[in-house]
C-alpha positions, 0 to 999 in steps of 0.5 A: 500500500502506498503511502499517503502524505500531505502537502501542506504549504502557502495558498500563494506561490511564495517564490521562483525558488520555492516553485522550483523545489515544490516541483522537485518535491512533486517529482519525488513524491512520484518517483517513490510512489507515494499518494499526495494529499494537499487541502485542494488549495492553489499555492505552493501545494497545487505546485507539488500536486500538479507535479506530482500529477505530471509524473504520474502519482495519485493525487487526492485533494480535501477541499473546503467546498460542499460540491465541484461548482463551489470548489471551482468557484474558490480556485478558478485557475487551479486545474481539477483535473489532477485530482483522482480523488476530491474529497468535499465537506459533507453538506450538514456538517454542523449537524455531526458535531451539533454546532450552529450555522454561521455567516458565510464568511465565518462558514468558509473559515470553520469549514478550512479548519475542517478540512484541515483536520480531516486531511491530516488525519488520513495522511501518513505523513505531512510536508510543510512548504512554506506557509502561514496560519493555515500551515501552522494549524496542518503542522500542529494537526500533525503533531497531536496526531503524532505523525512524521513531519518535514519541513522543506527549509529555504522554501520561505514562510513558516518553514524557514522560521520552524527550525529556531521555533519548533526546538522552543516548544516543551509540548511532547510529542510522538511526531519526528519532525525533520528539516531539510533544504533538499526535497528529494532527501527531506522525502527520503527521511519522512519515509524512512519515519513510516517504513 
């Protein structure tokens, strides 16, 4: 069974340089087989998944979209067609956790975080390219679930900042978290995590 492993990562492209190591990275995940799961967003996972895509992995994206015309509406410019699988959040998710509807706009956020979690709780791993707010709450995600993490360093955003902070934090955890500048290498070490 492949391995599944999350990209998480920046909405936007942060830099060439991070675009050419978020293909790399797509390239690598490929070559090992692996199944990329991203939250379906544009940015710096789009990047890798559409790589990955382009050499031939299996690609499943969690959006925030109840359905196919919302999602597309949210990402006009990001191409559905490179995912095989595009998981949405089910209509009447308040209901499963007895929570009351909100405004549309604080609706999309809950539903972001949702997503969030449902992602990172069926991947195997995860994968942090860059990033904000979004990737800080995927990465924190991972680490109560306490799976293997890596950090693509020299991407820009929150990974690039994650090696001085990540060693400050005192809450134990189960997860590796692993930081690497290289994607093929940084890959290589979260899979020897899982084998």
């Amino acid at each position: 069974m492949p391995f599944k492993i999350g990209v998480y990562g920046s909405n936007i492209v942060e830099s060439e340089r991070a675009l050419s190591l978020a293909r790399q990275l797509g390239q690598a995940l490929a070559e090992r087989s692996c199944i990329v799961i991203t939250g379906a967003c544009s940015g710096m996972p789009y990047a890798v998944a559409r790589a990955a895509f382009e050499h031939g992995a299996e690609v499943w994206g969690f959006t925030p979209a109840l359905n196919l015309d919302e999602h597309r509406r949210a990402y006009p410019q990001d191409d559905v067609g490179i995912y095989h699988r595009l998981i949405y959040v089910p209509p009447g998710y308040h209901d499963l956790f007895g929570l009351a509807p909100t405004t549309p706009d604080r609706d999309w956020g809950a539903r972001l975080k949702y997503r969030n979690v449902i992602s990172t709780v069926n991947s195997d791993a995860g994968l942090i390219i860059s990033g904000g707010w979004g990737t800080l709450n995927e990465f924190t995600n991972l680490i109560y679930e306490g799976k293997p993490i890596g950090v693509l360093v020299g991407s820009g955003g929150l990974a690039d900042e994650l090696p001085t902070w990540y060693p400050r934090l005192r809450k134990k955890t189960a997860s590796p978290v692993l930081f690497e500048e290289d994607p093929t290498r940084l890959l290589s070490l979260v899979l020897q995590c899982l084998e």
